[in-house]
C-alpha positions as CSV (number, residue, x, y, z in Angstrom):
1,X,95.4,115.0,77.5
2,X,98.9,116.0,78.9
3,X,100.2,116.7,75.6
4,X,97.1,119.1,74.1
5,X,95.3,120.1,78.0
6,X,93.9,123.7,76.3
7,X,92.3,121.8,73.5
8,X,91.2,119.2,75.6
9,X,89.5,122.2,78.1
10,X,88.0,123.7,75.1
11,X,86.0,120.4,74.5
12,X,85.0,120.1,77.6
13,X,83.7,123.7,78.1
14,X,82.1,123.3,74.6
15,X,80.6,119.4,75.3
16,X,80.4,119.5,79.4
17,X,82.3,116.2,79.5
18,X,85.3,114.5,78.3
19,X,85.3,110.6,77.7
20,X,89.1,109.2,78.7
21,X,89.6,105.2,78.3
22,X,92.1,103.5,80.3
23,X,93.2,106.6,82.6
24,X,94.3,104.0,85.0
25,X,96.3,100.4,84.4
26,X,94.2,97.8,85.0
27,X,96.2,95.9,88.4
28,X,95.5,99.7,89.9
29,X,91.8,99.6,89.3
30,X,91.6,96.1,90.5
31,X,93.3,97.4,93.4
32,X,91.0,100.2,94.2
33,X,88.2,98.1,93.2
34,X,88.9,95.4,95.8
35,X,89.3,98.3,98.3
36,X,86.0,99.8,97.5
37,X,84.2,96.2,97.9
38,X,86.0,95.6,101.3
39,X,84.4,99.6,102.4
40,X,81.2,98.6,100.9
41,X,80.9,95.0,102.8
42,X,82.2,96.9,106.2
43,X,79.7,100.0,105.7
44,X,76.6,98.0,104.8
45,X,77.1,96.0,108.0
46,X,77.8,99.3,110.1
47,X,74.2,100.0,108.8
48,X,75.1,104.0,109.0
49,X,74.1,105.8,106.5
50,X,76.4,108.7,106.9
51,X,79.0,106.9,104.4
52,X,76.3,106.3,101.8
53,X,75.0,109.2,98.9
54,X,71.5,109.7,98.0
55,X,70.9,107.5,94.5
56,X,67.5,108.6,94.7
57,X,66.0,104.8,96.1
58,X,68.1,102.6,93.9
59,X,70.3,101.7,97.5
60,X,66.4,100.1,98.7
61,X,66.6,97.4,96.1
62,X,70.4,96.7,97.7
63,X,71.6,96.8,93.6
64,X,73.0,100.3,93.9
65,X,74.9,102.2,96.2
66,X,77.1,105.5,96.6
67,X,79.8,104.6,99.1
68,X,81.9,107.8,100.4
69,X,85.5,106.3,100.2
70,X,88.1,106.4,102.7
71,X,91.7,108.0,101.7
72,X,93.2,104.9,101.3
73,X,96.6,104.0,99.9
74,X,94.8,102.2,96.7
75,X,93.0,105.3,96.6
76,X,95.8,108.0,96.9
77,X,98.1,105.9,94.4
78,X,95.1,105.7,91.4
79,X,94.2,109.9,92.2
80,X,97.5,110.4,92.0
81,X,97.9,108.6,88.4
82,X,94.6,110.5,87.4
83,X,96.0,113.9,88.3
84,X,99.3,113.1,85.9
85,X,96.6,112.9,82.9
86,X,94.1,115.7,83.8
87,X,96.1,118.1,86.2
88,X,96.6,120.5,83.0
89,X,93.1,119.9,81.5
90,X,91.7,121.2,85.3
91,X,94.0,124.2,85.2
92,X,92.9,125.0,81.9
93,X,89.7,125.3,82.8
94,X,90.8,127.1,86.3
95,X,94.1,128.1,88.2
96,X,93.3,125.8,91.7
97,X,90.6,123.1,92.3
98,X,89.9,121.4,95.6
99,X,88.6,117.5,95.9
100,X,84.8,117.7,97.0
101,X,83.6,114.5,97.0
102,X,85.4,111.5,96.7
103,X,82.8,108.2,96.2
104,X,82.4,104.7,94.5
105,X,78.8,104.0,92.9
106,X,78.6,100.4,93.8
107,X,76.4,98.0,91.6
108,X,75.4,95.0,91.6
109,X,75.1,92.7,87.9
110,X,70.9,92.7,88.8
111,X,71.0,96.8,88.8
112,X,69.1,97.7,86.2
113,X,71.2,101.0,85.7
114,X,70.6,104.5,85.2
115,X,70.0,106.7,82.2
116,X,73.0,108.9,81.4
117,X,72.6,112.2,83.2
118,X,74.5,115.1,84.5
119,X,75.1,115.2,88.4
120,X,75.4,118.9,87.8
121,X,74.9,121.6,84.9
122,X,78.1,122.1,82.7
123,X,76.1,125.8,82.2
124,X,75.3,126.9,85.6
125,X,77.6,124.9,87.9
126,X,80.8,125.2,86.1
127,X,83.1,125.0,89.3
128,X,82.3,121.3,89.9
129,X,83.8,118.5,87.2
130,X,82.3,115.5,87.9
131,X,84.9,112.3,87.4
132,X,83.8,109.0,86.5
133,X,86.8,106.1,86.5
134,X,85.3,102.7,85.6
135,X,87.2,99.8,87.8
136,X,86.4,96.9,85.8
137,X,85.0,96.2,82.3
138,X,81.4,97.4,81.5
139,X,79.1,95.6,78.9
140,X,78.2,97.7,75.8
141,X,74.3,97.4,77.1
142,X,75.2,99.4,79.8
């Protein structure tokens, strides 16, 4: 990524997403995923749903839920790692960005899961890039 971002861009603009294993080391995801499960035990017993996305009924079953994060140290430290691997790719793409959503989808081993699917269309939406870091290890049947 740092070394080739305009070929990487390219890829991305062709395929309307790039897959990048390991972006962060492992005791920071386990950092930031510790964080996210103490936001998501605090928020669920708030019971206010302003810090929870719309996962279209999956958060009804209590397997699945999309928890607006706080800044948090954990979470400045792992954007800051992620920008040092796709700060170029982004610029390729366009000169300045701005964060619009930052969010965990929380789920629980039961969750059946979802089908892959775009958030938005790599065609007609082209000024949002979706980012997707895994925190811990996911099984292949997922």
């Amino acid at each position: 990524l740092v070394e080739n971002p305009r070929q990487v861009a390219a890829l991305f603009r062709r395929d309307g997403l790039v897959r990048v294993k390991q972006i962060l080391p492992q005791k920071v995801a386990e950092a930031v995923c510790n964080r996210v499960h103490q936001e998501l035990q605090a928020r669920r017993a708030e019971g206010d749903g302003k810090y929870f996305g719309d996962v279209y009924g999956y958060e009804d079953t209590g397997q699945r839920w999309d928890l607006k994060l706080q800044l948090s140290s954990e979470v400045k430290h792992a954007l800051t790692l992620m920008l040092q691997h796709i700060q170029g790719v982004l610029e390729s793409l366009r000169p300045s960005w701005q964060l619009t959503e930052l969010a965990a989808m929380c789920t629980f081993p039961e969750d059946p899961g979802q089908p892959v699917h775009a958030d938005t269309s790599h065609v007609y939406d082209q000024q949002v890039v979706t980012i997707f870091v895994a925190l811990h290890d996911i099984s292949p049947e997922r």
